[in-house]
N, C-alpha and C positions, 0 to 999 in steps of 0.2 A: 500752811502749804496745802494746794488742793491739785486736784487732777484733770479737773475738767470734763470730769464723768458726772452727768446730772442723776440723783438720787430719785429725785420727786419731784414735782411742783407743791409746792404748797400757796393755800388761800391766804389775800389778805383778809381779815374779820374785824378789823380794828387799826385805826390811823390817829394819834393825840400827838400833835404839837407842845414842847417843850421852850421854849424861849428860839434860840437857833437848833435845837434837836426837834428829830421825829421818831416817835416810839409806834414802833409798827408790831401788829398782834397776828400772827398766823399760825394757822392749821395744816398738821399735815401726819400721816402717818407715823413720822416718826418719831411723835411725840414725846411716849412714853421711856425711849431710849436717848434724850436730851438731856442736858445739864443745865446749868447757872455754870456761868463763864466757859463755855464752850463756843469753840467759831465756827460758825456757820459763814458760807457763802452762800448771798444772794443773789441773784443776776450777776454770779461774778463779783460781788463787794464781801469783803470777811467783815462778818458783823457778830457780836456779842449776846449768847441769850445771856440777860437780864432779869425774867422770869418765865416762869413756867405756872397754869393753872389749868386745869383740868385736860382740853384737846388743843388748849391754844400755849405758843410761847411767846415771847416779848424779844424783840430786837431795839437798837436805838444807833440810828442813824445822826452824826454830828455834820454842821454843815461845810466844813472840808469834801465829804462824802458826799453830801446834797448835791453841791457845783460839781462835782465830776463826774457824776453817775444820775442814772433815771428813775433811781429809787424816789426823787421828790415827786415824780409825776404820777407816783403807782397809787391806785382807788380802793375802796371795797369793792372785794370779788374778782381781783385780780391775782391772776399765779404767777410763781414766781417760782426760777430755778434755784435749786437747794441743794448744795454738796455739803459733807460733812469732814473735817480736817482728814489730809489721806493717811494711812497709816504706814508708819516706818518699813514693816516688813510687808505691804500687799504688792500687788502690780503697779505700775504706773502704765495704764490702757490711754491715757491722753498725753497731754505734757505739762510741765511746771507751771504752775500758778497760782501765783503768788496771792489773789486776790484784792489787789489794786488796783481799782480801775484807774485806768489810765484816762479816758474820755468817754464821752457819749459818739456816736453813729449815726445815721438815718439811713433807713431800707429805699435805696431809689427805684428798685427794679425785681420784679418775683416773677422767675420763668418756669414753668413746669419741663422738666426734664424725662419723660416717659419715664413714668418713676419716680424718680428723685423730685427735687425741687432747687434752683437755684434762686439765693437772696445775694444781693447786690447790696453793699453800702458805702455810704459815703462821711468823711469824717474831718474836719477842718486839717487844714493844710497849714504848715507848719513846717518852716523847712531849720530852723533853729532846733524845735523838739526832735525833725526827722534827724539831724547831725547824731542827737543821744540815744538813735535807736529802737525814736518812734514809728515804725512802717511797717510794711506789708514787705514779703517776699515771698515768688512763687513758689509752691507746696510748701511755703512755711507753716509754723502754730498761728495762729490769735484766737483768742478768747472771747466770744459773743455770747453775750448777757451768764455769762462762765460755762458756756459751754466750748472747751476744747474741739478746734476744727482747724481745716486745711483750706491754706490760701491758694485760690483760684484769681489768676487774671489782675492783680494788682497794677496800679498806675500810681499816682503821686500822694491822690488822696482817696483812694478807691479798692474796694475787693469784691469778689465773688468767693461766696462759699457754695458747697452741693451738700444736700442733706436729706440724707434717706428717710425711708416714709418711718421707720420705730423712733428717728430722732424725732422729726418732725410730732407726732403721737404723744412722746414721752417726756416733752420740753414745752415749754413758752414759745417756740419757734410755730405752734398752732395758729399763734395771735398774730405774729408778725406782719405785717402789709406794707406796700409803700408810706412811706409817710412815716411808720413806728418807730421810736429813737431807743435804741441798744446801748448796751455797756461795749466797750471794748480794752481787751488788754493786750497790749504789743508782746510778742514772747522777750523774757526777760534774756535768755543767750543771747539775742539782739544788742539790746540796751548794751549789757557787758562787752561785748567787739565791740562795736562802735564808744564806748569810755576808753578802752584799751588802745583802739585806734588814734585816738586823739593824747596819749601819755608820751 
């Protein structure tokens, strides 16, 4: 369970292919305070360290994970956002997150808002998945690349987020551009009404 408060970015430093796994090596401050078998979220996917050596730790992506997330397309020298499991008694400053990605996204549109920044995305349409409580709704949660934000301007297959200039600094949201493909996770109270709905 995460919050959707990004800790860090950390580096990729290392990418080996396993049969349908990918074993991804990254660097990142928080090294030192990591485990073997702890979950870590990446761009919003809860993933497993596996190992740990020196500055770097090991995660491993199976391909369930691959197909629904953009972790296959990530390089050396690529960041990546990083939460660590939230804890029973802290705050919850974002919302529930589960760390499943649900889909990938694409940024069709980046406006500068005197200030802030608005990114635009767009995300296959589905109106089967949307009956289960896949969608967008205004000021709702969703999850982009796991970072917890607010839904702006939603349509059928579409949102806007607004993202001040510390997120912007403190995230992967640096890299973002038209074109760039995001994780996204529908907020899960969603999902539950819309099950509930249909009993």
């Amino acid at each position: 369970m995460f919050s959707g408060i990004i800790e860090e970015f950390a580096t990729v430093v290392a990418i080996r292919k396993d049969r349908e796994n990918i074993d991804f090596t990254l660097t990142c401050t928080l090294v030192n305070e990591l485990k073997i078998d702890q979950s870590i979220a990446h761009n919003g996917v809860c993933l497993t360290v596996v190992a740990i050596e020196g500055p770097n730790y090991t995660v491993t992506a199976m391909k369930e994970t691959l197909d629904r997330s953009n972790l296959g397309l990530l390089q050396v020298g690529d960041k990546v956002n990083v939460e660590r499991s939230m804890l029973m008694n802290g705050r919850l400053d974002g919302h529930i997150v589960q760390g499943h990605v649900d889909q990938t996204a694409r940024c069709v549109a980046k406006e500068d808002a005197d200030g802030s920044t608005y990114f635009t995305f767009e995300y296959r349409e589905d109106r089967e998945m949307a009956r289960k409580g896949y969608f967008t709704v205004d000021k709702g949660s969703v999850t982009v690349n796991g970072v917890s934000l607010t839904v702006c301007n939603p349509t059928a297959n579409t949102f806007q987020v607004a993202i001040i200039p510390y997120t912007l600094e403190h995230t992967n949201f640096c890299d973002i551009n038209v074109g760039t493909v995001v994780n996204i996770e529908f907020d899960i109270l969603g999902k539950y009404i819309a099950r509930l709905s249909q009993l």
